[in-house]
VOLUMDO-526101 format. One record per residue: residue in three letters; y, x negated, z of N, C-alpha, C in turn. Coordinates in steps of 0.05 Angstrom, whole numbers. Each point is the difference from the previous one (the first is absolute). Last residue first. Example, Ala and Ser with C-alpha at 12.3 -4.5 7.8 and 13.67 -1.06 7.14 Angstrom:
// VOLUMDO-526101
{code->ser | nv->-45 | nu->-257 | nw->142 | cav->24 | cau->-16 | caw->1 | cv->22 | cu->15 | cw->14}
{code->ala | nv->-115 | nu->-6 | nw->-1 | cav->24 | cau->18 | caw->0 | cv->24 | cu->-18 | cw->0}
// end
This chain:
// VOLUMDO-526101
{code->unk | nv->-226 | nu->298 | nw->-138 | cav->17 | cau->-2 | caw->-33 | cv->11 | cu->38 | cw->2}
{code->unk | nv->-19 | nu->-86 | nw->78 | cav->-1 | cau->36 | caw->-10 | cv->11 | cu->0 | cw->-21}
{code->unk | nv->-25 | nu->-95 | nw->50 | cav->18 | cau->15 | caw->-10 | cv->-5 | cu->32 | cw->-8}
{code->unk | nv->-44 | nu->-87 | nw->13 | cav->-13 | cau->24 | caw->13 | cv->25 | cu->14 | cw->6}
{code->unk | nv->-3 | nu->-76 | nw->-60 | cav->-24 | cau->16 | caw->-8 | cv->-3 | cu->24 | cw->25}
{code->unk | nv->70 | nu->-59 | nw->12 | cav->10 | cau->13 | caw->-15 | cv->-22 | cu->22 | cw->-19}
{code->unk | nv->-9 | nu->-65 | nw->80 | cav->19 | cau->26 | caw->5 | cv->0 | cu->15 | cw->-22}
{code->unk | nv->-50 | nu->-81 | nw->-19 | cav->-22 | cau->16 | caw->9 | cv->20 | cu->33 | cw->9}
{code->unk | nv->50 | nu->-73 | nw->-34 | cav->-22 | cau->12 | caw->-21 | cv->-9 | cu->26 | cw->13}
{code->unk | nv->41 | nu->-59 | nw->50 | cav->21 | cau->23 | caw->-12 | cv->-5 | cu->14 | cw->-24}
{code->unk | nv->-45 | nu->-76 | nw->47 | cav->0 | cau->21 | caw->23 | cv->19 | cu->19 | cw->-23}
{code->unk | nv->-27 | nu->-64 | nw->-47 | cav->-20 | cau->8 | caw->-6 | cv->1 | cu->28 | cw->25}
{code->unk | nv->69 | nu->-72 | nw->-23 | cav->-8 | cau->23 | caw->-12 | cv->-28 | cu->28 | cw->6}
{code->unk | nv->35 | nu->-74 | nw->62 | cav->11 | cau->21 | caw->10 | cv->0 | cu->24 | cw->-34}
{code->unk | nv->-53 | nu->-82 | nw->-5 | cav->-12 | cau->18 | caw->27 | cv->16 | cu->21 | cw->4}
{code->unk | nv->17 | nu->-73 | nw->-64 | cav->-14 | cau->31 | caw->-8 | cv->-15 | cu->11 | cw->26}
{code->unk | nv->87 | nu->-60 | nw->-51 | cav->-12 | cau->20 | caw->36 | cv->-27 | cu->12 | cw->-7}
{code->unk | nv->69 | nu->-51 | nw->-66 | cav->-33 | cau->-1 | caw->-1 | cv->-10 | cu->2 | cw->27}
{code->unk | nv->83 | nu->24 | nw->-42 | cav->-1 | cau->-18 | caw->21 | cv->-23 | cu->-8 | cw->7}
{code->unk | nv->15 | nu->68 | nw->-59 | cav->13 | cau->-22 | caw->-9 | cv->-3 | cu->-28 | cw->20}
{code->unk | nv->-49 | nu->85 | nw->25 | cav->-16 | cau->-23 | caw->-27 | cv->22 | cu->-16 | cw->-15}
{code->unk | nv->44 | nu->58 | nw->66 | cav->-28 | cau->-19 | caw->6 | cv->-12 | cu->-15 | cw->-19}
{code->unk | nv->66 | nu->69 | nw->-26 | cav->12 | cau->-35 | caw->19 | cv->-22 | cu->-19 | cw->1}
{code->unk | nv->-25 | nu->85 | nw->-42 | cav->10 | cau->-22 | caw->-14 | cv->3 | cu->-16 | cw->8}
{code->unk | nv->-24 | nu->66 | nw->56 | cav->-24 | cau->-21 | caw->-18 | cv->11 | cu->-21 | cw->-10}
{code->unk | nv->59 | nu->61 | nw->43 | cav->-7 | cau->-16 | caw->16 | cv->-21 | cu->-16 | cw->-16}
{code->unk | nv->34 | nu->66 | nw->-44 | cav->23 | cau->-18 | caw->1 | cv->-20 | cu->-17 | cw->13}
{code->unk | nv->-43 | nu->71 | nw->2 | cav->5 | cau->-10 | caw->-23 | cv->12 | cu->-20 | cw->-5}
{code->unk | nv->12 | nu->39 | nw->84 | cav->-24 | cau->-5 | caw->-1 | cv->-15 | cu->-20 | cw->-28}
{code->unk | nv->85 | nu->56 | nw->14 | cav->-2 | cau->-21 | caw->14 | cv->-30 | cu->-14 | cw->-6}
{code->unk | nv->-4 | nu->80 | nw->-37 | cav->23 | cau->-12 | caw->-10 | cv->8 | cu->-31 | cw->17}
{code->unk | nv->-48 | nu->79 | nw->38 | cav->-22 | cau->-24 | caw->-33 | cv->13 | cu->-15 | cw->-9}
{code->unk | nv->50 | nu->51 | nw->74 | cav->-21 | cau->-27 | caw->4 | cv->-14 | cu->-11 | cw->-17}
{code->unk | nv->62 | nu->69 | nw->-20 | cav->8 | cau->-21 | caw->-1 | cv->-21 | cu->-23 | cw->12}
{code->unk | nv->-32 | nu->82 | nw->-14 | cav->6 | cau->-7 | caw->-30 | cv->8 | cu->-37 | cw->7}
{code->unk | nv->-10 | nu->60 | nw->81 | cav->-24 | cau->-14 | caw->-12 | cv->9 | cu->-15 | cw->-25}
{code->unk | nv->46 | nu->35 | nw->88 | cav->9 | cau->-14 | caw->-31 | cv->-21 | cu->-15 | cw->-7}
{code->unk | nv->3 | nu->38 | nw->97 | cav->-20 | cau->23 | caw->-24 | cv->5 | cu->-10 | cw->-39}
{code->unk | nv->9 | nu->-52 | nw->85 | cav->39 | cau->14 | caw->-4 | cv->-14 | cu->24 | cw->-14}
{code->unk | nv->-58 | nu->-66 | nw->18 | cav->2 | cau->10 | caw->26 | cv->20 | cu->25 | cw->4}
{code->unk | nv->-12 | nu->-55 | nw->-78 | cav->-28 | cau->11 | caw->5 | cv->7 | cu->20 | cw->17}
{code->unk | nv->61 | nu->-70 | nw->-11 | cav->7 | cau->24 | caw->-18 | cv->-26 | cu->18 | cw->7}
{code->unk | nv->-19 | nu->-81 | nw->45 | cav->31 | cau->23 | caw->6 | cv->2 | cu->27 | cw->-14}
{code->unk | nv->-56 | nu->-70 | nw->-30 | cav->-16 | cau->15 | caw->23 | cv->22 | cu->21 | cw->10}
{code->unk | nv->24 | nu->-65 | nw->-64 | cav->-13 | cau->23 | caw->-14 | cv->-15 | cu->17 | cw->23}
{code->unk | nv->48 | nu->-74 | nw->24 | cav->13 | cau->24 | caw->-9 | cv->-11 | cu->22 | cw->-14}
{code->unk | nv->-48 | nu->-80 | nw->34 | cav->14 | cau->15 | caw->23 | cv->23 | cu->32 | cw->-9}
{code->unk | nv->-42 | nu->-64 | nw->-67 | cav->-16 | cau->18 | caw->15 | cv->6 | cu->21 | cw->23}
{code->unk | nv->59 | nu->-63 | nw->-49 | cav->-4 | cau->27 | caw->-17 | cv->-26 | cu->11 | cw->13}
{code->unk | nv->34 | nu->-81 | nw->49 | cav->17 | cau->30 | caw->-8 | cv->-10 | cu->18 | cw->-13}
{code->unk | nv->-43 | nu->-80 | nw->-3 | cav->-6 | cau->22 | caw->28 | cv->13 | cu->21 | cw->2}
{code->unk | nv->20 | nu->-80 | nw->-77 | cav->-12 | cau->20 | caw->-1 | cv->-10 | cu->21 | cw->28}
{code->unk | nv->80 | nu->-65 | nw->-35 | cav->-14 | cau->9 | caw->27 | cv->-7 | cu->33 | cw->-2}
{code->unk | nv->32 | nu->-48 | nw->-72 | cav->-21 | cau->-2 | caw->0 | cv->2 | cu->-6 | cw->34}
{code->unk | nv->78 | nu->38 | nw->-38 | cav->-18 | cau->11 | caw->-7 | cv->-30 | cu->-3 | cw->0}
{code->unk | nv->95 | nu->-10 | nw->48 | cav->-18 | cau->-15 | caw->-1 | cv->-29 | cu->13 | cw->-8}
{code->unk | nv->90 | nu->44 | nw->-8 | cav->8 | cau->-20 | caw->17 | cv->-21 | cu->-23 | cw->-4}
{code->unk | nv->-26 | nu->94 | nw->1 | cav->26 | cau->-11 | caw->-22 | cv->5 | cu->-19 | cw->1}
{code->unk | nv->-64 | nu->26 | nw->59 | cav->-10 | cau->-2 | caw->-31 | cv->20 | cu->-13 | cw->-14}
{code->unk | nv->26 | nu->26 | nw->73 | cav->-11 | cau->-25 | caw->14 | cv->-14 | cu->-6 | cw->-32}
{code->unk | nv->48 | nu->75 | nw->11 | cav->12 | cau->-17 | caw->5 | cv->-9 | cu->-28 | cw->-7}
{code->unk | nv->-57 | nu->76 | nw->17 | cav->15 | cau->3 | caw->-29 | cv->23 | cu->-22 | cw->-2}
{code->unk | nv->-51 | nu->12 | nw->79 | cav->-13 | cau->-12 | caw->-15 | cv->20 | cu->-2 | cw->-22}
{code->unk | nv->53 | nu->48 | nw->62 | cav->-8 | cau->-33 | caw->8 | cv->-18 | cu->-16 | cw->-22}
{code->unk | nv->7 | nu->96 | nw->2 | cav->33 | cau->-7 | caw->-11 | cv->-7 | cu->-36 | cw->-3}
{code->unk | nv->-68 | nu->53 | nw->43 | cav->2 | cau->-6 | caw->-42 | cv->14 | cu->-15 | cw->-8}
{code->unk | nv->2 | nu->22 | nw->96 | cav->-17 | cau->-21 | caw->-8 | cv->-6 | cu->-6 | cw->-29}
{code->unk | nv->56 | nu->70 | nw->36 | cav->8 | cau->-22 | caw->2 | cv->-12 | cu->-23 | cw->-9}
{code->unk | nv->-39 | nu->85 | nw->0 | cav->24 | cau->-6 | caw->-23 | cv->11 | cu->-27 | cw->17}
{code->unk | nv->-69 | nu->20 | nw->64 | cav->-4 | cau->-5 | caw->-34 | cv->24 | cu->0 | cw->-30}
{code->unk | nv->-21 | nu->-7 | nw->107 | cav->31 | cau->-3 | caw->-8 | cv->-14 | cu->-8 | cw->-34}
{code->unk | nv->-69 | nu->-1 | nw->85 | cav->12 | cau->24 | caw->-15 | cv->20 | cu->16 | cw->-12}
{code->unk | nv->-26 | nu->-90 | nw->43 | cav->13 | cau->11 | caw->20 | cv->4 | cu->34 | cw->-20}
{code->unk | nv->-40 | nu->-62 | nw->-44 | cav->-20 | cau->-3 | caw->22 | cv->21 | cu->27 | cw->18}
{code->unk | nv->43 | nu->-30 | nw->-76 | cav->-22 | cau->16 | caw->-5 | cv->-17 | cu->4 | cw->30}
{code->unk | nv->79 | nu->-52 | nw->-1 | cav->2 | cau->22 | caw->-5 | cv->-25 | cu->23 | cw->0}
{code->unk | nv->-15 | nu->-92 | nw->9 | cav->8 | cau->11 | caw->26 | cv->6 | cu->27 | cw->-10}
{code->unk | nv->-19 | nu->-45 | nw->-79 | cav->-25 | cau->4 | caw->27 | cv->6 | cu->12 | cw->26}
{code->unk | nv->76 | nu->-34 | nw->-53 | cav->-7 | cau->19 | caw->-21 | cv->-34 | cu->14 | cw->9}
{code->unk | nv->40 | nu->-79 | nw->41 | cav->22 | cau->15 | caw->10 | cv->-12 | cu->34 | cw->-24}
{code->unk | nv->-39 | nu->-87 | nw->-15 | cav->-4 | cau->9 | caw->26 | cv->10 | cu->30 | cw->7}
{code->unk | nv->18 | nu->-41 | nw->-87 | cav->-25 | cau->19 | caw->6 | cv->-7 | cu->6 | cw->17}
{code->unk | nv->82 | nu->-48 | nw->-6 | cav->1 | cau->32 | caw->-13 | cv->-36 | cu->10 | cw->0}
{code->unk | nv->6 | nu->-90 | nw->28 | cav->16 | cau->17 | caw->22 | cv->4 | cu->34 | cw->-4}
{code->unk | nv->-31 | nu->-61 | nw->-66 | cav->-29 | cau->-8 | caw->25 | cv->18 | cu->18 | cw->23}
{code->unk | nv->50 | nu->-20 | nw->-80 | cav->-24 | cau->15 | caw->-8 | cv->-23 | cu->5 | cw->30}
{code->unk | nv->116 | nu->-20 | nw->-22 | cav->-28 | cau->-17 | caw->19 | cv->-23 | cu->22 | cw->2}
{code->unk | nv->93 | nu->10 | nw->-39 | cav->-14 | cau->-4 | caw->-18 | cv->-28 | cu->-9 | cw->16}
{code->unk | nv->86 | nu->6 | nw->49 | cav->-18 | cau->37 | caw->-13 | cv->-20 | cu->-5 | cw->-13}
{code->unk | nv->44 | nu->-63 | nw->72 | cav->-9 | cau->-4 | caw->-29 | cv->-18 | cu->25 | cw->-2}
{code->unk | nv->49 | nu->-2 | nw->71 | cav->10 | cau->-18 | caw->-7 | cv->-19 | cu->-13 | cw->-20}
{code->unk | nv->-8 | nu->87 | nw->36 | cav->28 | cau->-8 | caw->-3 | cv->3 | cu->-21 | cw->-11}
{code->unk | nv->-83 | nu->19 | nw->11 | cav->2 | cau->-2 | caw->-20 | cv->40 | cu->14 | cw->-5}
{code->unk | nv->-46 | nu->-34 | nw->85 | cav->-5 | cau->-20 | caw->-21 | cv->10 | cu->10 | cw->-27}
// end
């Protein structure tokens, strides 16, 4: 699918889950970070990616995603997937 439209948000996040699930974490960044760029208020990404980087030990960068991710959200007035990337980002390690 995303041969034939790279830009297809619902495919790059699929395909960006399989990575991760299948334990293909730099790949799976490569995919969210994409998927951000590209379509910034598909807010799940920045959860799903901020969990990645988590996983990658890239704490700094997950507050960083995570941060970003609020913004989207409360631009998009999500506040369920704010309030899930809230709660990642309060149990974060300072």
């Amino acid at each position: 699918m995303l041969e034939l439209d790279p830009k297809n948000s619902f495919a790059r996040y699929g395909l960006a889950m399989e990575y991760a699930a299948a334990g293909r974490l730099e790949q799976a960044v490569a995919e969210y970070r994409t998927l951000v760029g590209n379509d910034p208020a598909y807010v799940a990404a920045y959860f799903h990616l901020g969990q990645t980087l988590e996983k990658l030990g890239k704490l700094a960068e997950a507050r960083e995603i995570y941060e970003q991710g609020l913004v989207a959200a409360s631009a998009k007035g999500d506040g369920h997937t704010r309030s899930e990337i809230q709660a990642a980002l309060d149990l974060l390690p300072v």
